[in-house]
N, C-alpha and C positions, 0 to 999 in steps of 0.2 A: 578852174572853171566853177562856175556858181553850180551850187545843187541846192534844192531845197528838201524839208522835212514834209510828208504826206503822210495822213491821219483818216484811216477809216473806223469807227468806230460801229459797231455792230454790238446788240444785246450779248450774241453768243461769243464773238473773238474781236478784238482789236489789231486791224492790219496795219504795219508802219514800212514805210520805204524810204528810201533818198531818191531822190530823182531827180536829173538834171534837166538843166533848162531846154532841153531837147526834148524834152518829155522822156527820157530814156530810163527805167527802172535800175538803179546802181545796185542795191540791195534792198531784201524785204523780208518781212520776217510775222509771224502771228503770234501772240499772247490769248490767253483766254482772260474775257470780261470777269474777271473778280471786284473786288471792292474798290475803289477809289487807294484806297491807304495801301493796297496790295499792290494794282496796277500802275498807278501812275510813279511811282518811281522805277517799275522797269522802261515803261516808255520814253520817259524823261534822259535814262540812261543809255537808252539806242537813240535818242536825236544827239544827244552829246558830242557820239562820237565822230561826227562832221558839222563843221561848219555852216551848218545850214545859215542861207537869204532870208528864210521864211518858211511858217509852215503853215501848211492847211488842214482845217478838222471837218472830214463830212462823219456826221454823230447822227446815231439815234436820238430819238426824240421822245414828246417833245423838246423842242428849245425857244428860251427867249429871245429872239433874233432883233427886238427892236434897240439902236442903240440909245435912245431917251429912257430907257427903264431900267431901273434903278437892279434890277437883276438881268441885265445883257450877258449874253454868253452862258447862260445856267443853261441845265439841262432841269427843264423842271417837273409836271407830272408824271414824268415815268414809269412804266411799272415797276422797274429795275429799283427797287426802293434804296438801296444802297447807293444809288445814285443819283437820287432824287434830290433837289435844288443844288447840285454841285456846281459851282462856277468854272467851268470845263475851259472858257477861253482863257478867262484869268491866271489859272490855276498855269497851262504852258507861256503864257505871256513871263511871266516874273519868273519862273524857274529858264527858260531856256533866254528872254532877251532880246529874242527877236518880235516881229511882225506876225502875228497870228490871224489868220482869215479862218473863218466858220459862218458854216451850213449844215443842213441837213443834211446824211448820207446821200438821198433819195435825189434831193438836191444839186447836189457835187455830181452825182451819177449821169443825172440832166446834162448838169453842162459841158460833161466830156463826152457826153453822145452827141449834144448840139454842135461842140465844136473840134471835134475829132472822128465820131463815132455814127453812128448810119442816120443822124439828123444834119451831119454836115453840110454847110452851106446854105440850110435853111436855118428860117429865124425863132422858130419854135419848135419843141415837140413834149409828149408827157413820156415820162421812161417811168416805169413799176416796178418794182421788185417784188417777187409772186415766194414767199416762204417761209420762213417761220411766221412772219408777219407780212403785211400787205402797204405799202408803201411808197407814194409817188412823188416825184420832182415834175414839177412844170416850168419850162421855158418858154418866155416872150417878149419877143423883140429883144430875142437874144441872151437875155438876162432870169435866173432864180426868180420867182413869181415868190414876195413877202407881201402880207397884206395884214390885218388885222394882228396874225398870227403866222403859220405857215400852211400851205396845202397839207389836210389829212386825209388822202386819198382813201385809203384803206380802209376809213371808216364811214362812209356814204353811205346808205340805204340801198340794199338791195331785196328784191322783191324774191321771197323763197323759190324756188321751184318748184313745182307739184309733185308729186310722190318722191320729194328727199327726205332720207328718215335722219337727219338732223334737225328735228322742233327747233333748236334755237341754239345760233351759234355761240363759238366758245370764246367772244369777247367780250370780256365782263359791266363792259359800258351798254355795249350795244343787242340786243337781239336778233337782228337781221342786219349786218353791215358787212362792207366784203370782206374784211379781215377775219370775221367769226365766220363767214360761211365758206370763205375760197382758199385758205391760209392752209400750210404742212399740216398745222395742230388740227383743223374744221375737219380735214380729211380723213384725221387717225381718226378723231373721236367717231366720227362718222361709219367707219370700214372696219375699224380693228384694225389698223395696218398704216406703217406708214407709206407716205407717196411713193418711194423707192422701190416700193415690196408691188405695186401694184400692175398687171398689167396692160398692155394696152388696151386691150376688148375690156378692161374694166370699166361698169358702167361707173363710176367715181369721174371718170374723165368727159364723159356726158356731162355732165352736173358743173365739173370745174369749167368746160367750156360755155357752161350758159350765166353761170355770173360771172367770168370776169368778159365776156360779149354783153353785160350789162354797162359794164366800167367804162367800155371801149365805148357804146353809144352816146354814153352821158356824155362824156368825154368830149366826143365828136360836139354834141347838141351844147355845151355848155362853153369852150375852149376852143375849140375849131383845132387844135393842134395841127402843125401839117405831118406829124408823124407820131407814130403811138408804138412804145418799144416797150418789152415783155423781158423782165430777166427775174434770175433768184433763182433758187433751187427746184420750185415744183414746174418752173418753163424749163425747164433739162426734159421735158418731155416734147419733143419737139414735133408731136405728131398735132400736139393740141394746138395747132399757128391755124392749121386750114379749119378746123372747126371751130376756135373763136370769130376766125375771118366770118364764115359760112353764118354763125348765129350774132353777127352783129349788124351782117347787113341783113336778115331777117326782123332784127329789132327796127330797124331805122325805117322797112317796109318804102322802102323808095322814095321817103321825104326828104334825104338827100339828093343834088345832084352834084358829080366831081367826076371828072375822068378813073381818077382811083376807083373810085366807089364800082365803077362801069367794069375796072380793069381784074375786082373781085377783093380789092384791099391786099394784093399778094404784096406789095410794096408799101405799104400802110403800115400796119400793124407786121413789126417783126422783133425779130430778136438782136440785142446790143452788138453792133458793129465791134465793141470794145471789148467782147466776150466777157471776162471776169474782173476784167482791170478798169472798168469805167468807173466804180469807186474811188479805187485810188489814186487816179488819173484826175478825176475831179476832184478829190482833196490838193492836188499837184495844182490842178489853176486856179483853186481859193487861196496858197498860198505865192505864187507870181502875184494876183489881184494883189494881195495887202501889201506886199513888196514894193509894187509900185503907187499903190496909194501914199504910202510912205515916204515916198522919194517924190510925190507930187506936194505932200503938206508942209 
């Protein structure tokens, strides 16, 4: 039976699995992100050992996704500076010999929520991930949205809140963008504490529900998504679904109209149908895609 090689890459650990063409998890296993020279030959040496069709890489970013440029497949400003302009596709292409398909983590996340996970069926949606960092895939018309670059969701302007005592968040580009204001790290700095430690009457979750009920309106105003999906670490708090719902239709003040919108957003804005696994499940259909791109050329 064919099984393929799936590749989640994340700043903190590196998830790998085989998975068969059923979509079914064979084996999976985590490493932690160390250096390139550290990591990639353990990874290298758990695809070996099947036969992998193909593999897929959903990666931290950025990456160079265009394939006319001269560094396709890098992973290039990163803050991970160790990993900064590393040719990620290339690098499994020549050692392992097969078909390698890459995207974005965020990306890959998308398209197994579009097409397995609670966007199923429909032709678009944005899927987020809310936690160390802030990080979105957009799907449309079925397909990864590539454009100039890639969506950098996480980093869009958000307008402060009023009496948040974080002046300015903790992304070193940005001063008001969602990743420095709504992110694990905006929270500690913010509390003393991290998100875990917090609880629910904490007013911290005030605050986290009104920027990312920012994210969700732009969202809506800019994308139209027909579905807007919330994962990652700090959405394990699953109280914050009705309150982001609550202050984003606040923000939109009725200039939408949608049955959803009417119905309160409770089917709108929710949590990955795919629970923990729409990462790896979307590295799983980037590598089918090259598979078959392959067997078409």
């Amino acid at each position: 039976m064919t099984v393929y090689g799936a590749l989640e890459g994340g700043g903190t650990k590196m998830v790998l699995a085989i998975v068969g063409e059923d979509g079914a998890i064979r084996e999976k296993t985590a490493l932690p992100t160390r250096t390139p020279e550290e990591t990639l030959p353990e990874m290298i040496r758990f695809f070996r050992q099947a036969p992998i069709a193909a593999l897929g890489i959903g990666c931290f970013g950025p990456l160079d996704l265009d394939p006319a440029s001269s560094s396709y497949g890098h992973i290039t400003f990163t803050p991970k500076l160790a990993w900064r302009e590393f040719p990620i596709l290339s690098a499994f292409r020549e050692a392992l010999g097969v078909p390698v398909g890459l995207d974005t983590d965020v990306n890959g996340a998308a398209l197994a929520e579009g097409r397995l996970g609670a966007a199923r069926g429909l032709g678009s949606c944005l899927y987020v991930t809310v936690g160390t960092g802030v990080g979105g895939g957009l799907l449309l018309g079925g397909k990864p949205v590539h454009g100039l670059l890639h969506p950098e969701i996480g980093h869009i302007p958000v307008s402060p809140v009023p009496g948040d005592p974080l002046s300015r968040g903790v992304c070193p580009y940005h001063k008001h963008c969602l990743e420095g204001m709504a992110s694990g790290p905006a929270i500690e700095r913010r509390w003393g504490s991290p998100a875990r430690d917090l609880g629910e009457e904490h007013p911290a979750w005030d605050l986290e529900a009104k920027y990312l009920a920012q994210l969700c309106a732009t969202a809506m105003l800019a994308f139209s998504p027909e579905k807007i999906i919330l994962g990652g670490g700090v959405m394990q708090k699953k109280f914050l679904f009705p309150a982001i719902r609550r202050e984003t239709l606040a923000l939109l003040n009725g200039y939408l109209t949608h049955p959803v919108l009417a119905a309160g957003l409770g089917e709108y804005i929710v949590e990955p149908g795919l629970g923990t696994e729409s990462g790896i499940l979307g590295a799983w259909l980037l590598a089918v895609e090259a598979a078959r791109a392959q067997e078409r050329a």
